[in-house]
C-alpha positions as CSV (number, residue, x, y, z in Angstrom):
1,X,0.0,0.0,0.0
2,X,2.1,3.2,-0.8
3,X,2.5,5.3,1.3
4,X,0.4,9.0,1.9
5,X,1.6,10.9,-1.1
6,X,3.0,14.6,-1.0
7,X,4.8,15.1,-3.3
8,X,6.9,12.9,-6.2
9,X,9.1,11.3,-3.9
10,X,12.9,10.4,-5.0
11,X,15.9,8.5,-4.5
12,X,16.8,11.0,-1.7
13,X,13.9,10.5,0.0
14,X,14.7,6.7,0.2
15,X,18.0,6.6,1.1
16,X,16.5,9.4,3.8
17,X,13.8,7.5,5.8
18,X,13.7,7.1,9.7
19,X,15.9,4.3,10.7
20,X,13.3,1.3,10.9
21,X,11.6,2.7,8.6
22,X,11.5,0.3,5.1
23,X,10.0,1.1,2.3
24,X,10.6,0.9,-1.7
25,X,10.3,3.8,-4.3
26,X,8.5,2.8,-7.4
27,X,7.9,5.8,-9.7
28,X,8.0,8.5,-7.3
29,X,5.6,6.6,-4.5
30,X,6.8,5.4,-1.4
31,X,5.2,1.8,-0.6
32,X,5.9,1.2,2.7
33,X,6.8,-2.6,3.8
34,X,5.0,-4.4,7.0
35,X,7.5,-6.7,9.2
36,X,7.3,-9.8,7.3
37,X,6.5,-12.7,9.7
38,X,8.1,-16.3,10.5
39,X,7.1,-18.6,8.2
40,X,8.5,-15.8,5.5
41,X,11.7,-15.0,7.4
42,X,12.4,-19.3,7.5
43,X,11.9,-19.2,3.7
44,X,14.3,-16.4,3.1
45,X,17.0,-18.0,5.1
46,X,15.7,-21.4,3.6
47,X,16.0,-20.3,-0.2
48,X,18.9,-17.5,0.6
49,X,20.8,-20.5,2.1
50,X,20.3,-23.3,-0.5
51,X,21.2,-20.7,-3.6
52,X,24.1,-19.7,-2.0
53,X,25.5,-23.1,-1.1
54,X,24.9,-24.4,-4.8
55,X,27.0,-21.1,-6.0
56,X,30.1,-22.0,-3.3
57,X,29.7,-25.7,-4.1
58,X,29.9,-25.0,-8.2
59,X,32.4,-22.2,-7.3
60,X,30.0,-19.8,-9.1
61,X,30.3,-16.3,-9.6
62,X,26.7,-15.0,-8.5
63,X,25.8,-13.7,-5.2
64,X,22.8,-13.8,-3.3
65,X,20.9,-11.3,-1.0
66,X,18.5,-11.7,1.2
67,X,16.5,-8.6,2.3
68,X,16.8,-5.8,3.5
69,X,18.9,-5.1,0.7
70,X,18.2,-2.2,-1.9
71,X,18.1,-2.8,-5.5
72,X,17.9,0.1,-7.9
73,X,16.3,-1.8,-10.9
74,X,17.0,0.9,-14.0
75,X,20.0,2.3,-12.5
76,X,18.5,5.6,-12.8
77,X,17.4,6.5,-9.0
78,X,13.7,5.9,-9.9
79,X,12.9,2.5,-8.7
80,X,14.4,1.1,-5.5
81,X,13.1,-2.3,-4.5
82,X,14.2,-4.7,-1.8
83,X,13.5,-8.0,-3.2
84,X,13.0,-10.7,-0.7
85,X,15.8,-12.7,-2.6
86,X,18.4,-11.6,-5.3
87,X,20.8,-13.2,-7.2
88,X,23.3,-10.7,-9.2
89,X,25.6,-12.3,-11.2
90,X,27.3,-9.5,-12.8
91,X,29.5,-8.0,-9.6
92,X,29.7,-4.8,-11.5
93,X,26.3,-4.2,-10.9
94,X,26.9,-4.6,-6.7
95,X,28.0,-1.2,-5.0
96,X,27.9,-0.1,-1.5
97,X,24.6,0.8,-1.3
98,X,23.2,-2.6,-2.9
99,X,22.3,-3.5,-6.6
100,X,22.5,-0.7,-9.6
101,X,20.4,-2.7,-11.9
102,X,18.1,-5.7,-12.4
103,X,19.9,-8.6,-10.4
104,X,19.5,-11.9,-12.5
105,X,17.2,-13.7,-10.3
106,X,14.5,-12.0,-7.9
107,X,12.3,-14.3,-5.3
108,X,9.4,-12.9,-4.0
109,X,7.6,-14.3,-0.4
110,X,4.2,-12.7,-0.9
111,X,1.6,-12.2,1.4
112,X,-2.0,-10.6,1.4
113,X,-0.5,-6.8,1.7
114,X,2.1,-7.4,-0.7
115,X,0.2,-9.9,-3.4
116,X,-1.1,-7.0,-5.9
117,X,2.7,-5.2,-5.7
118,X,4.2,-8.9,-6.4
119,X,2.0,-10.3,-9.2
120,X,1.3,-6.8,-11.3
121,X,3.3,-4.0,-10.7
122,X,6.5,-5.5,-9.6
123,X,6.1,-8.4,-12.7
124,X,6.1,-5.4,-14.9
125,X,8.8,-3.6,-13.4
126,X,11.3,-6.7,-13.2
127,X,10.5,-8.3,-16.6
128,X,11.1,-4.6,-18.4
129,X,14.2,-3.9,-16.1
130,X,15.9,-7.0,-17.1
131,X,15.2,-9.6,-14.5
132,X,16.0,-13.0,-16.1
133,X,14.1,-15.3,-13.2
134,X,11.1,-14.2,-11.2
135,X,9.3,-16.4,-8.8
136,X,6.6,-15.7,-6.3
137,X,6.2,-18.1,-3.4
138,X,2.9,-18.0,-1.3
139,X,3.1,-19.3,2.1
140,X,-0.8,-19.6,1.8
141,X,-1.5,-21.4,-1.4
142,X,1.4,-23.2,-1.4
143,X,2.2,-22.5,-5.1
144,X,5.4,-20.8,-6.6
145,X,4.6,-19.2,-10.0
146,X,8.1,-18.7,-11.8
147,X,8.8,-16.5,-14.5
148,X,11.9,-17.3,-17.1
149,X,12.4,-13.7,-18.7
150,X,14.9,-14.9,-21.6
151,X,13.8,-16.2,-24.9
152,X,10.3,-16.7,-25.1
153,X,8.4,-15.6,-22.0
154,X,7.9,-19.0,-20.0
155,X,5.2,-18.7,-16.7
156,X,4.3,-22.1,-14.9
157,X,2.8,-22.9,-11.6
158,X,4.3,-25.3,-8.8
159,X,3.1,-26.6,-5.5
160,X,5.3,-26.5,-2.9
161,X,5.3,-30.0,-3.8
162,X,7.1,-29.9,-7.0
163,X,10.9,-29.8,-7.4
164,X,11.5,-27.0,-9.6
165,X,14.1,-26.6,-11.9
166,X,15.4,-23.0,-11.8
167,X,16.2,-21.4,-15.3
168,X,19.3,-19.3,-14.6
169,X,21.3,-22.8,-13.1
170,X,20.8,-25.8,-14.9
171,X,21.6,-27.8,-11.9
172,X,19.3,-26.6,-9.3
173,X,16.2,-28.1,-8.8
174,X,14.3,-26.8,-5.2
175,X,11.1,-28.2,-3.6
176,X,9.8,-25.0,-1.5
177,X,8.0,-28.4,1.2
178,X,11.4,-29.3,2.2
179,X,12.2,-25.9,4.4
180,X,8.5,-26.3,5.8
181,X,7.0,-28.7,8.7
């Protein structure tokens, strides 16, 4: 839900909010972010965890982030995200201040508050920036829809169930039941 609108907010104002305070910029609106809760923290560290272990174990050159962690999609101070999860394999894109430009692979935990900003507007915003993988996991359906931006747009739906075979390494294959009771 953004945020009470004053004015066309900007990457000053981002960098500049209350410490505590987390929200991402999107076209000069300010959507502030609710505390996420358990079940979406354990998947984080879950996913964050299992990604980053296949990169060490294949001595890959990606990196993963968990949030908080700010991702300027466009490199041009008008979108700032913090993905739940995001995988840049370019390092020249990392910088002290997080991602400058769309990271290769973005996971997204939604929730109720955050399902219309995860299935529309950032969809748009991360297949035009560049994003090459997009999945969104919901803790209460239990399905994972995953997006492969390259090529021809692919969009398929998983239960937590399914292994599923990730598009950006051809040797990863996750099933989202395993991290849950």
């Amino acid at each position: 839900m953004p945020l009470p609108q004053k004015q066309v907010y900007t990457s000053e104002d981002y960098w500049n909010l209350p410490d505590g305070q987390r929200a991402e910029l999107i076209d000069g609106k300010l959507y502030a972010m609710a505390p996420p809760n358990r079940i979406h923290q354990k998947l984080i560290m879950e996913l964050t965890s299992v990604i980053h272990n296949h990169i060490k174990n294949k001595s890959g050159s990606c990196e993963v982030y968990p949030a908080p962690f700010a991702v300027n999609l466009n490199s041009n101070d008008k979108v700032w995200v913090e993905p739940d999860i995001s995988v840049i394999c370019d390092k020249d894109k990392l910088s002290d201040r997080g991602c400058e430009g769309a990271p290769d692979w973005i996971i997204e935990i939604t929730s109720p508050s955050t399902s219309r900003m995860d299935y529309s507007i950032k969809l748009f915003k991360y297949r035009t920036a560049g994003v090459r993988e997009y999945w969104i996991v919901n803790p209460i359906t239990k399905i994972v829809q995953t997006y492969c931006f390259e090529g021809e747009d692919d969009s398929c739906q998983h239960t937590f169930d399914d292994p599923i075979q990730t598009h950006i390494f051809d040797d990863l294959t996750i099933k989202i039941s395993d991290f849950l009771p």
